[in-house]
N, C-alpha and C positions, 0 to 999 in steps of 0.2 A: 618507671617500669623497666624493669632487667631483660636483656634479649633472650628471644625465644628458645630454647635447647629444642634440637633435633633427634627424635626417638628411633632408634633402628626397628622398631615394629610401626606396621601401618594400624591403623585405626579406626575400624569404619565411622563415620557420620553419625551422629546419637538422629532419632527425628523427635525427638522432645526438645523444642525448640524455640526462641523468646521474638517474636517481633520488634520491631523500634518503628515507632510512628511518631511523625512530626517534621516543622518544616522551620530548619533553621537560620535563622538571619545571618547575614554574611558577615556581621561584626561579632560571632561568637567562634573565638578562637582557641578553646580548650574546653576542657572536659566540665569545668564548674560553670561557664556560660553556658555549653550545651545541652545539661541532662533537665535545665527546668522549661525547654521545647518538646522532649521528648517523654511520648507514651510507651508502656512498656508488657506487653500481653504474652501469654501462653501461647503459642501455634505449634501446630505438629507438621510437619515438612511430610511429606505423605513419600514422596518422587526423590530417592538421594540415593548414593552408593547402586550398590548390586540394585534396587529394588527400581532403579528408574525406568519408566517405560516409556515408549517412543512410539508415539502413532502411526499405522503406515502410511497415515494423508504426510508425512513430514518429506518423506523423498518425492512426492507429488506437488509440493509447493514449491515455485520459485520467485525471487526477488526480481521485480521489472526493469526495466531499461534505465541507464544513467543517462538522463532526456537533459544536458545539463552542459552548459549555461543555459537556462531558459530562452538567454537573447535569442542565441543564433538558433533555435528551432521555434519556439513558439510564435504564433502570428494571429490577428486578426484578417478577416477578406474583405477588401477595398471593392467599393463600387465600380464598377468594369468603364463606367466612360460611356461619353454617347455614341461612339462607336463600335464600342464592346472588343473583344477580345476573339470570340471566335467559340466554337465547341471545345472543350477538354483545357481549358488555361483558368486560372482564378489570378485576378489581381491581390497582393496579400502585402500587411505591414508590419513589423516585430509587435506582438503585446508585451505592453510595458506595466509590470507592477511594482507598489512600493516596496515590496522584498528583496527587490534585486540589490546585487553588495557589487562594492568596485572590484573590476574595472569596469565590468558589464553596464550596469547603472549610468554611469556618465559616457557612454557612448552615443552617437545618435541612431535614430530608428534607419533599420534594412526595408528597404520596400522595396519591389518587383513583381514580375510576373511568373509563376509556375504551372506545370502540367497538374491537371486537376488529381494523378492519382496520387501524386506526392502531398498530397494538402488530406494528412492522416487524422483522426479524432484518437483523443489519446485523455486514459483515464488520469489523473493525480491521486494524491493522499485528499485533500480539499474535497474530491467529485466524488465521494465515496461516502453515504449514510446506512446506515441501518436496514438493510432490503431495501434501499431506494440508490442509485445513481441520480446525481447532478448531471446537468450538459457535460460534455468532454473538452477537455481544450482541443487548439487545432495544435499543428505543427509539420513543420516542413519536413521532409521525413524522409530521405535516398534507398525508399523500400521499392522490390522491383519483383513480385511475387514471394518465392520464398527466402528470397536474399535481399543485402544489399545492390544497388549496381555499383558498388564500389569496392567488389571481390576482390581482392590480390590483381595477376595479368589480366582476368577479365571482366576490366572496368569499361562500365555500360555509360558512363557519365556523358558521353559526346553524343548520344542519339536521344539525348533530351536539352535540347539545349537552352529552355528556359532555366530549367534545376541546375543547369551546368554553370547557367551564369551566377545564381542564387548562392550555389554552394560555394562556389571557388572564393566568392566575398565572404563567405563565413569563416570558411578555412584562413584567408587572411589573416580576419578579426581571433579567430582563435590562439594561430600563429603568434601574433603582435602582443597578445593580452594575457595567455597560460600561464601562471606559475609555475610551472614544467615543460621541456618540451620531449617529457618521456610515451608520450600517446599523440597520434595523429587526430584531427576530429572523427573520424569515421571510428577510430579506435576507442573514441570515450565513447561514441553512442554506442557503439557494440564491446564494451567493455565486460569480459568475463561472459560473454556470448547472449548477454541479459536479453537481447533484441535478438538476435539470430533463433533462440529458441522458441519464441513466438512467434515464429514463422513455418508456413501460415497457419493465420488465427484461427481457433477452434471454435465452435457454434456455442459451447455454453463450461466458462469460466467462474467459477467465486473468486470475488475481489475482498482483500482485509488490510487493514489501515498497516503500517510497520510501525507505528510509536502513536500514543495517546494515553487516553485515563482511561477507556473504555474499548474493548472491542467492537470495532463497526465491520462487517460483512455484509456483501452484495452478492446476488448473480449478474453477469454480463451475457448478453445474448446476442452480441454484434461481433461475428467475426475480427472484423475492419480495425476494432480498436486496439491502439498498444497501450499495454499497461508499462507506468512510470517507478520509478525504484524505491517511491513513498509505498509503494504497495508489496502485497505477496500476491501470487494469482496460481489457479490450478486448477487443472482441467477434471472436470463431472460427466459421465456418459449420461447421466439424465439430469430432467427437470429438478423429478423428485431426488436425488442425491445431491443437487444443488440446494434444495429448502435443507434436508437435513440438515447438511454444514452451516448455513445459513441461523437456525436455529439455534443451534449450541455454539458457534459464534456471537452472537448477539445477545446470547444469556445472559442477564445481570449473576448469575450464579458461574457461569465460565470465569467472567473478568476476574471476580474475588477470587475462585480457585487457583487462578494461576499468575495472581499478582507476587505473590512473594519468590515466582521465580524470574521476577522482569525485573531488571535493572530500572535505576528512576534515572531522569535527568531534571531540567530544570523544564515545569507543569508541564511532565507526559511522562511514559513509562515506554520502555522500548520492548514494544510487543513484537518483534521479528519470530522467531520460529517457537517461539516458548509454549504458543497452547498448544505442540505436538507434542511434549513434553510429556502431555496426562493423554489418557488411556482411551483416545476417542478410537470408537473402532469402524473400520471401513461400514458403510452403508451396507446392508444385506437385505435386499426388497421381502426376503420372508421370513425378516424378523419381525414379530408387531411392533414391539417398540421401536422401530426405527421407522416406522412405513408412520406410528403416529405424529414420531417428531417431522417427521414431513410434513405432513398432515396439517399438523400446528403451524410450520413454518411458512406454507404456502398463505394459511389464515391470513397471521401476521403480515406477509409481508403486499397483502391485497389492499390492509388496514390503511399501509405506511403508504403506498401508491396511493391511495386516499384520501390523503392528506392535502389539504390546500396550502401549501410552502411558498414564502414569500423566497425564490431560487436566489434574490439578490443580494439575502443579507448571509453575514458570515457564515462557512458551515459548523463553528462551532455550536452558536447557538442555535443550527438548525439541528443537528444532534442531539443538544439537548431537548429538545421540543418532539424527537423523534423517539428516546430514551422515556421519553415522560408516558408515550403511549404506551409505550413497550410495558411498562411497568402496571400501568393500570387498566391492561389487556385483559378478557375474560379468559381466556390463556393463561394466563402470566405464572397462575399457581400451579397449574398443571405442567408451564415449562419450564419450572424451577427443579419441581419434584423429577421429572424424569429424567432434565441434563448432569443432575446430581448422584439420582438412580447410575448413570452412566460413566460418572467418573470417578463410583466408589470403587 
């Protein structure tokens, strides 16, 4: 194949446009191994050049906190002892999963004692189904109302001096173990202000997955909780503006819509900010159509809370089991019909 010539006229985007579907094996290294993986369909790109629209939920959504290394924040809470601890301390121990990657992984567990408001619940990508949340992980967390107390000159760290001694071992650990030592640890958790702007938490957020085969959305209704950087999150002044989202979020008709503008990786798609992409329009309590997708949504998501979920086994296949009602909801055809109505 001869190199591309560059044309002095621009060109918009044709939207008659060919799909490629299929999944190919990692020993197909040119073009005659790979076209007999690959499916080959008509799609019209709806969303390209001049014609692309942007929803206004898209500057209302942010990316959640870089909560990362897992080690040095996340924890379980230890039994206090037969002497116990006192009001306001939790005894807590690093949680350890098998996802962790070295250096983190081979280190041993951090245990101590903390002030109880630093022992924060915190959503993941994992604790996020379909209208339903998972429990929240815990994690230690140098949150001091609307700030860190780890501000610039005025660092609060010395008038808690349980977290003081917590932290300063993580800082080590971080120090010793970074691939970098272009960020402090306070600087990774509040990297790009991910955690400063959820401060403080607002009474009722939608949570959506950033990467998967499927859109999952929640609402959250607990201040208290930080959202993790698996997630996007954005603040709802109501309930019902929460089911909205919530409903055309979890569409099986959203997903398909707005897969060909996600990026694939290897089994998920990177859903980050792509379904603002189409033309969802802000909530309007007196539009009907919107007041019904509520409507639907709040149904739906009564169903999902309904659900007897075995919480311990993976969330993927609890998704799917959540996906499966979703789909054969007396709903379902009415939420096809109107999230579609809405993104023609």
């Amino acid at each position: 194949m001869g190199a591309a010539a560059r044309g002095n006229d621009a060109v918009p985007l044709s939207k008659d446009t060919e799909r490629w579907i299929g999944k190919i094996p990692v020993t197909a290294h040119d073009w005659t191994h790979v076209r007999g993986w690959v499916t080959r369909e008509a799609a019209e790109l709806k969303y390209v050049g001049e014609d692309l629209i942007s929803s206004p939920y898209r500057s209302r959504f942010e990316n959640g906190a870089t909560i990362y290394p897992r080690y040095l924040f996340f924890v379980t809470q230890e039994e206090s002892g037969p002497l116990g601890l006192g009001s306001g301390r939790v005894r807590v121990r690093s949680e350890r999963t098998s996802t962790e990657k070295s250096p983190w992984k081979d280190l041993p567990d951090s245990e101590g004692v903390v002030e109880k408001q630093f022992f924060r619940p915190v959503l993941l990508g994992e604790t996020v189904l379909p209208y339903r949340l998972l429990p929240p992980r815990k994690a230690v967390l140098p949150i001091e109302g609307t700030k860190t107390v780890l501000h610039g000159e005025h660092d609060h760290l010395d008038r808690y001096p349980d977290l003081a001694k917590w932290w300063r071992h993580a800082e080590e650990q971080w120090i010793t173990h970074r691939s970098t030592d272009r960020l402090t640890l306070v600087e990774q958790l509040d990297f790009r202000r991910k955690l400063s702007v959820q401060l403080p938490g607002t009474p009722m957020r939608v949570v959506y997955g950033k990467a998967g085969m499927h859109v999952a959305a929640a609402l959250v209704t607990d201040p208290s909780v930080v959202i993790d950087h698996k997630l996007y999150w954005g603040t709802v002044r109501t309930r019902e503006e929460g089911m909205y989202l919530c409903v055309i979020l979890n569409a099986p008709a959203l997903t398909e819509i707005v897969r060909p503008l996600m990026s694939y990786g290897k089994d998920e798609r990177d859903i980050d900010k792509a379904v603002w992409q189409l033309p969802i329009p802000e909530f309007d309590p007196a539009n009907l159509g919107h007041r019904r997708l509520a409507e639907l949504g709040a149904a739906e998501a009564e169903r999902i809370a309904a659900l007897e979920l075995d919480e311990s086994k993976n969330f993927v296949k609890l998704r799917q089991v959540v996906r499966s009602v979703i789909a054969t909801s007396p709903d379902a055809e009415e939420v096809d019909e109107l999230v579609r109505l809405l993104l023609e």
